[in-house]
C-alpha positions as CSV (number, residue, x, y, z in Angstrom):
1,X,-9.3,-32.1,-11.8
2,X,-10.8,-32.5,-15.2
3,X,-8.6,-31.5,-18.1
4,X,-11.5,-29.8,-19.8
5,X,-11.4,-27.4,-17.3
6,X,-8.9,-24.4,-18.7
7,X,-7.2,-22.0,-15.7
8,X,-4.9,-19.7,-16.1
9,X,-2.9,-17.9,-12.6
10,X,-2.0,-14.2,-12.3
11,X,0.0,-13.0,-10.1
12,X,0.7,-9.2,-8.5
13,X,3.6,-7.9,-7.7
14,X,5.2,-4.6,-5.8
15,X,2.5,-2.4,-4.2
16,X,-0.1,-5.2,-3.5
17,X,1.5,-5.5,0.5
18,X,-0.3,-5.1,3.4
19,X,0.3,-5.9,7.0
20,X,-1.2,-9.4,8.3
21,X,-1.0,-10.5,4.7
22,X,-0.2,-14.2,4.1
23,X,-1.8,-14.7,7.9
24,X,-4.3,-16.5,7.2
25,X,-3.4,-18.7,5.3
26,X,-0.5,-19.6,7.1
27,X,-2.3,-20.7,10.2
28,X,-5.0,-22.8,7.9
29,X,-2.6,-24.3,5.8
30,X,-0.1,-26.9,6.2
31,X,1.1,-26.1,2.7
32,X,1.2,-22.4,3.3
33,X,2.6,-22.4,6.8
34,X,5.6,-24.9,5.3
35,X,6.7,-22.4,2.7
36,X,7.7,-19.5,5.4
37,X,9.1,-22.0,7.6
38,X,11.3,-22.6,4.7
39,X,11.2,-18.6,3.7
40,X,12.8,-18.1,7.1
41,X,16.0,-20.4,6.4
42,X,16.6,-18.6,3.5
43,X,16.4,-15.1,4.6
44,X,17.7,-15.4,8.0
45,X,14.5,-13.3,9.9
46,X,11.1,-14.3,10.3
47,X,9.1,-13.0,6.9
48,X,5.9,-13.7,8.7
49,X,6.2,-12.4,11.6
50,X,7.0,-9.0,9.6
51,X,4.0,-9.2,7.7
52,X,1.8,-10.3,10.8
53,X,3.6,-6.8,12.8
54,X,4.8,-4.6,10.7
55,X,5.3,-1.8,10.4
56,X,3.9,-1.1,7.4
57,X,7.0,1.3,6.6
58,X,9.1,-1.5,6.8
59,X,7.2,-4.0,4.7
60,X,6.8,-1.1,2.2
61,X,10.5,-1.2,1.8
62,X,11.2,-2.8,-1.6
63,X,13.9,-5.2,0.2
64,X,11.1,-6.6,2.1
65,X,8.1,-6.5,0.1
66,X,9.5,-8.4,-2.7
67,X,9.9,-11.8,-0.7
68,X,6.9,-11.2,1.3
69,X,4.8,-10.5,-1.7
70,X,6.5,-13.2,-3.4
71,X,6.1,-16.2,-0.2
72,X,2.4,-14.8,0.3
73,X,1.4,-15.4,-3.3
74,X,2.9,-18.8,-3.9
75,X,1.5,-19.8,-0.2
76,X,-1.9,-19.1,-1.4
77,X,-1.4,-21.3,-4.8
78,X,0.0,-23.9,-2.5
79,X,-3.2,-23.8,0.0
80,X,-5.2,-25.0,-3.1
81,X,-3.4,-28.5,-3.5
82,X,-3.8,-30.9,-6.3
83,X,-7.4,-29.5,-7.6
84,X,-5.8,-26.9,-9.8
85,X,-3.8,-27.6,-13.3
86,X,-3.6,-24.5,-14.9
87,X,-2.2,-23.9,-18.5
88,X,-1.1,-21.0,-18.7
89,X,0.3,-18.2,-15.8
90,X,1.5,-14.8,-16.0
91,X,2.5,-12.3,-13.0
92,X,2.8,-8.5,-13.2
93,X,6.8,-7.4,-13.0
94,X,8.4,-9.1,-10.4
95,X,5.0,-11.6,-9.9
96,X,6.7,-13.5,-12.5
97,X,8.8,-15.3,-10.4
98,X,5.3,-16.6,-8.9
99,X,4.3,-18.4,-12.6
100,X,7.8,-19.5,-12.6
101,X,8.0,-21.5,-9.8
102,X,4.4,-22.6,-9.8
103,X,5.3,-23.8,-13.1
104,X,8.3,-25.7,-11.4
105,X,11.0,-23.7,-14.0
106,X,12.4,-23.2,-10.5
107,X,11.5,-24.4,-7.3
108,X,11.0,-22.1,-4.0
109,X,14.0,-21.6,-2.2
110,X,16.4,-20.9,-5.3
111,X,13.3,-18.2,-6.5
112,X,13.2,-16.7,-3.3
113,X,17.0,-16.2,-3.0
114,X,16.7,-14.5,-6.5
115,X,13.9,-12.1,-5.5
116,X,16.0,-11.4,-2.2
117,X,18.6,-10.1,-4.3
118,X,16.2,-8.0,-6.7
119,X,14.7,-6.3,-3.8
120,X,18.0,-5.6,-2.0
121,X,19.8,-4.2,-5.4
122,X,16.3,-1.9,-6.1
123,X,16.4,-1.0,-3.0
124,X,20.3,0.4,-2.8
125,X,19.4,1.9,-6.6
126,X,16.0,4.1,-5.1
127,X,18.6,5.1,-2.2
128,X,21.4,6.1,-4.6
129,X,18.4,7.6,-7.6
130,X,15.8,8.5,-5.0
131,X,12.5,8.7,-7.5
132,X,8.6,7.8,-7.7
133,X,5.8,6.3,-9.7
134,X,2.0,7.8,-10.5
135,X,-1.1,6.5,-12.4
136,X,-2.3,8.1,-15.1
137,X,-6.1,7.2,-15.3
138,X,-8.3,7.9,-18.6
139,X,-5.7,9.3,-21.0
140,X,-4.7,8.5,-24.1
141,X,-1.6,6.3,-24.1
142,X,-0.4,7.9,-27.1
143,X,-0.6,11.4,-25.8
144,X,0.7,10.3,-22.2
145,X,3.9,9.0,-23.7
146,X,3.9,12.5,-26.0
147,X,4.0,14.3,-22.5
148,X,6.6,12.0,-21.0
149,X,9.0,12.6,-24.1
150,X,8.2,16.4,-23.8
151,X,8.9,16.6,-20.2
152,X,12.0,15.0,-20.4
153,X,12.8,17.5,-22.9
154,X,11.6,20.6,-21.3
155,X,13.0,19.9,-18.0
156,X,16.0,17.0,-18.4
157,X,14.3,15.2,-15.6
158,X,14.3,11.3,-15.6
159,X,10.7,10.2,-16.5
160,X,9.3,7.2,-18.6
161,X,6.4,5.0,-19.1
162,X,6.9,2.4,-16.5
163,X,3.6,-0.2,-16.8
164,X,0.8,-0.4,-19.1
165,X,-1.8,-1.9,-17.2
166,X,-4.7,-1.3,-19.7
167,X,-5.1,1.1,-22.0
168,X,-6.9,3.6,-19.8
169,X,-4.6,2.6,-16.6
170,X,-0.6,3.7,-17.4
171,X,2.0,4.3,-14.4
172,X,4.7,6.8,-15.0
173,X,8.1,6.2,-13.3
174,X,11.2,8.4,-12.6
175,X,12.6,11.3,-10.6
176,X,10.7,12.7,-8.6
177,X,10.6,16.3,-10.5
178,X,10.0,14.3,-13.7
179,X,6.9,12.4,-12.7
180,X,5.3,15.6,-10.5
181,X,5.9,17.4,-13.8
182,X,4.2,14.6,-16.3
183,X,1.9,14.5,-14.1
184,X,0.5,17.8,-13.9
185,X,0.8,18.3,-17.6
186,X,-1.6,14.8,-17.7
187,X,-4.0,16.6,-15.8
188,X,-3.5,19.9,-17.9
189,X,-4.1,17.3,-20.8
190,X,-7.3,15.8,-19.7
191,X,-6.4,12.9,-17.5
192,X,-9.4,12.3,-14.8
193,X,-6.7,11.1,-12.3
194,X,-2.8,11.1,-11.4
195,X,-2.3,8.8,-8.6
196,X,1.1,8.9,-7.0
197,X,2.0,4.9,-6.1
198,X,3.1,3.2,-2.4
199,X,6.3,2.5,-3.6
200,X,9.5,3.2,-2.6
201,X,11.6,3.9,-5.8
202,X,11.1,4.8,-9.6
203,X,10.7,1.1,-10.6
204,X,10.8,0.3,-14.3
205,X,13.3,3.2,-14.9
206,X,16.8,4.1,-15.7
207,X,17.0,4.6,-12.1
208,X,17.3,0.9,-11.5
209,X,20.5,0.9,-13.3
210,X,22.4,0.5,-10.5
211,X,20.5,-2.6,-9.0
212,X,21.2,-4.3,-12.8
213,X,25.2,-5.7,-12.3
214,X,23.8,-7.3,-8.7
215,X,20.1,-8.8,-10.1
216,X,21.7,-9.7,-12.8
217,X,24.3,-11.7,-11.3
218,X,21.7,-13.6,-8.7
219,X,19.2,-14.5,-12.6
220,X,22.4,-16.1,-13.7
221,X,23.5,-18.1,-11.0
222,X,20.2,-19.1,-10.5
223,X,19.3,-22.7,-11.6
224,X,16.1,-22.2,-13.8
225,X,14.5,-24.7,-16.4
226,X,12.1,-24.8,-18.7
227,X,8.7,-24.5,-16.9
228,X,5.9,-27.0,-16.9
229,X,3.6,-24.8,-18.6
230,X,3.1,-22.1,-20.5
231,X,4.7,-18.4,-18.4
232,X,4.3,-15.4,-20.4
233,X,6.8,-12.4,-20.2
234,X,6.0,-9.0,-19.1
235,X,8.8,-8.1,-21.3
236,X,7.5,-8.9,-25.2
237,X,4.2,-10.7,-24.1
238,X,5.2,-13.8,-25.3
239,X,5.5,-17.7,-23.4
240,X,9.1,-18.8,-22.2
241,X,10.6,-21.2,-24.4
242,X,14.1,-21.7,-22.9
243,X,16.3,-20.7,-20.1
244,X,18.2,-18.2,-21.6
245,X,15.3,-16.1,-22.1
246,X,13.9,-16.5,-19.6
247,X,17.5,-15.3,-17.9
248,X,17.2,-12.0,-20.3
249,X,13.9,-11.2,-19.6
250,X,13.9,-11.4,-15.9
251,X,16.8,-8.9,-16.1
252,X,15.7,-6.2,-17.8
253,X,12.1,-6.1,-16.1
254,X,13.5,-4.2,-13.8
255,X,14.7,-1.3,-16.2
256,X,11.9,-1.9,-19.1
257,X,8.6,-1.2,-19.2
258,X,5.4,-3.7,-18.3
259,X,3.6,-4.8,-21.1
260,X,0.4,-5.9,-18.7
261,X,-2.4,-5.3,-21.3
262,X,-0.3,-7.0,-23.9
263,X,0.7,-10.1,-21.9
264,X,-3.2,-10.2,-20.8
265,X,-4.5,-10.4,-23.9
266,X,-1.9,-13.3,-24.6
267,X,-3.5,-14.8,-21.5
268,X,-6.8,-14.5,-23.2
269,X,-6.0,-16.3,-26.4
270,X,-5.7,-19.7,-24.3
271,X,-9.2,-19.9,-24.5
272,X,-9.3,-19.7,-20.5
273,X,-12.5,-20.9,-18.5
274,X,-11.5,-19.2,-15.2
275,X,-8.5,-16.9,-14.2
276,X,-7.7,-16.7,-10.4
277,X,-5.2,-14.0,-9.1
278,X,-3.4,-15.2,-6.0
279,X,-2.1,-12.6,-4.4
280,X,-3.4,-10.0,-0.9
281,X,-5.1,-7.5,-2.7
282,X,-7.1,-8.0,-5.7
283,X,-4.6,-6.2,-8.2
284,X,-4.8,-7.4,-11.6
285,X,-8.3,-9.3,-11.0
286,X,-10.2,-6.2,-11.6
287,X,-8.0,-5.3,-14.8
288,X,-8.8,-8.4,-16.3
289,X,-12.7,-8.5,-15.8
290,X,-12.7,-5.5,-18.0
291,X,-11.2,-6.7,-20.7
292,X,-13.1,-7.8,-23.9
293,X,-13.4,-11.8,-24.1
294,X,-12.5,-12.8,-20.2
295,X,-13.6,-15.4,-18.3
296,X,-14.8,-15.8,-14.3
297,X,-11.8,-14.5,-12.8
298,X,-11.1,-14.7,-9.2
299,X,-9.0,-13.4,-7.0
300,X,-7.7,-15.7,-4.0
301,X,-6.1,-13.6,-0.9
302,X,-7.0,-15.4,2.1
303,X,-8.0,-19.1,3.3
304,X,-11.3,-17.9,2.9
305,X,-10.9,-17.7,-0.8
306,X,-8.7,-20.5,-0.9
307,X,-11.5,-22.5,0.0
308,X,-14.6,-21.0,-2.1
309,X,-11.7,-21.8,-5.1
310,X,-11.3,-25.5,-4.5
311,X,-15.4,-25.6,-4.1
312,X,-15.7,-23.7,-7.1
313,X,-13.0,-25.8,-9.1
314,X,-14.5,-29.8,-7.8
315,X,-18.4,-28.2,-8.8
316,X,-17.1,-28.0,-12.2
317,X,-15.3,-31.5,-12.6
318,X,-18.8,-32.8,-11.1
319,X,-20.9,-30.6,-13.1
């Protein structure tokens, strides 16, 4: 593929499951079908013959719908092949293990292991901190944190701002008193919407505490390089530029807030041509479009859109 032709990849990450996800492009692909052959080494059960069954309880689970996000994703970026160099690549919380082994700063198995763990450890923290997530849509972000601060003072409930997709899209995580109480007081506020999330914990919270010791123990066994190409944190917006920070960042994801709109813009400022989302749903896609300055953006999640991609990507270089 030509040079001249500037991609960036996003990625999403916990809530875009579905059942029969990943599919598709399994039974198309080569590529694709290879990585959850290898997926199923690593885990010991078959990840996808989960996400071809279900239930869709079970894949909600957090210790399953991390490494069955995670495989799906990187199988559609695989189904691609050689006609994609991207420059840049950024995925929303855990989707960042996506860019990071895309951008070979670790390679699939060792990644996979690693998101394992995070699921697993989130999974015993929602258990032990049982909590939630909403949406706030079409507030202010400065009066939505204002009402998360005085909640947390009015009622000692454990709420905070947990992802700040754009500035008229902000999820709310915590307890589940905290965030039913924010988000009433949203509404009362003049929010047009307060969307409680398919998730199963209060990600992005001091909730996940208790899954830190155990994630961060996996991140720093884990043998990570520098990547190929530019990955930009969800944690201060800003590319990787060695291991050790990459090793911090990936850690405290899980407790600190996602700077989305920030790292977005950071995507923008590569002077992109086309960003393509790989991932089941189209997630961040939509987010993007919106934003001032983007690019085509796509959004691969079957073989399907695998294939109007590499059409789309050899027009250009013969353009």
């Amino acid at each position: 593929m030509s040079t001249n032709v500037r991609v960036g990849l996003i990625f999403p990450g916990q809530g875009s499951q579905s059942v029969g996800m990943g599919v598709d492009v399994a039974t198309h692909a080569p590529a694709s079908r290879d990585l959850f052959e290898r997926a199923k080494r690593v885990l010991g059960y078959d990840l996808l013959e989960l996400q071809r069954s279900g239930p869709e309880e079970k894949l909600r689970e957090t210790q399953y719908s991390q490494p069955a996000i995670f495989a799906t994703n990187v199988a559609l970026y695989a189904a691609v092949g050689d006609v994609l160099r991207p420059v840049v690549s950024a995925g929303h919380s855990f989707g960042e293990f996506c860019s990071l082994t895309v951008a070979s700063a670790i390679d699939f198995e060792a990644a996979l292991r690693v998101v394992d763990e995070r699921g697993k450890a989130m999974q015993m923290a929602a258990e032990r901190a049982p909590g939630g997530m909403s949406a706030v849509l079409g507030l202010d972000p400065d009066k939505i944190r204002q009402v998360v601060e005085a909640t947390r003072a009015e009622t000692g409930a454990r709420v905070a701002l947990a992802n700040f997709n754009s500035p008229t899209q902000i999820v709310i995580s915590g307890d589940i008193r905290g965030v039913q109480h924010a988000g009433d007081r949203m509404l009362e506020a003049g929010a047009k919407r307060v969307v409680p999330l398919n998730v199963s914990g209060a990600w992005h919270s001091d909730l996940m505490d208790l899954a830190v010791e155990r994630f961060s123990a996996a991140v720093e066994a884990a043998p990570f390089v520098a990547p190929s190409f530019d990955v930009i944190s969800n944690v201060d917006a800003q590319p990787y530029r060695d291991v050790a920070t990459i090793k911090t960042n990936l850690v405290q994801s899980i407790t600190h807030e996602v700077r989305w709109h920030e790292t977005a813009q950071r995507l923008l400022s590569y002077d992109l041509d086309v960003i393509v989302e790989f991932g089941a749903s189209a997630v961040l896609g939509p987010l993007m479009k919106r934003m001032d300055g983007a690019p085509d953006v796509l959004t691969v999640a079957d073989f399907s859109g695998v294939q109007k991609l590499v059409n789309k990507l050899k027009d250009v270089v013969t353009a």
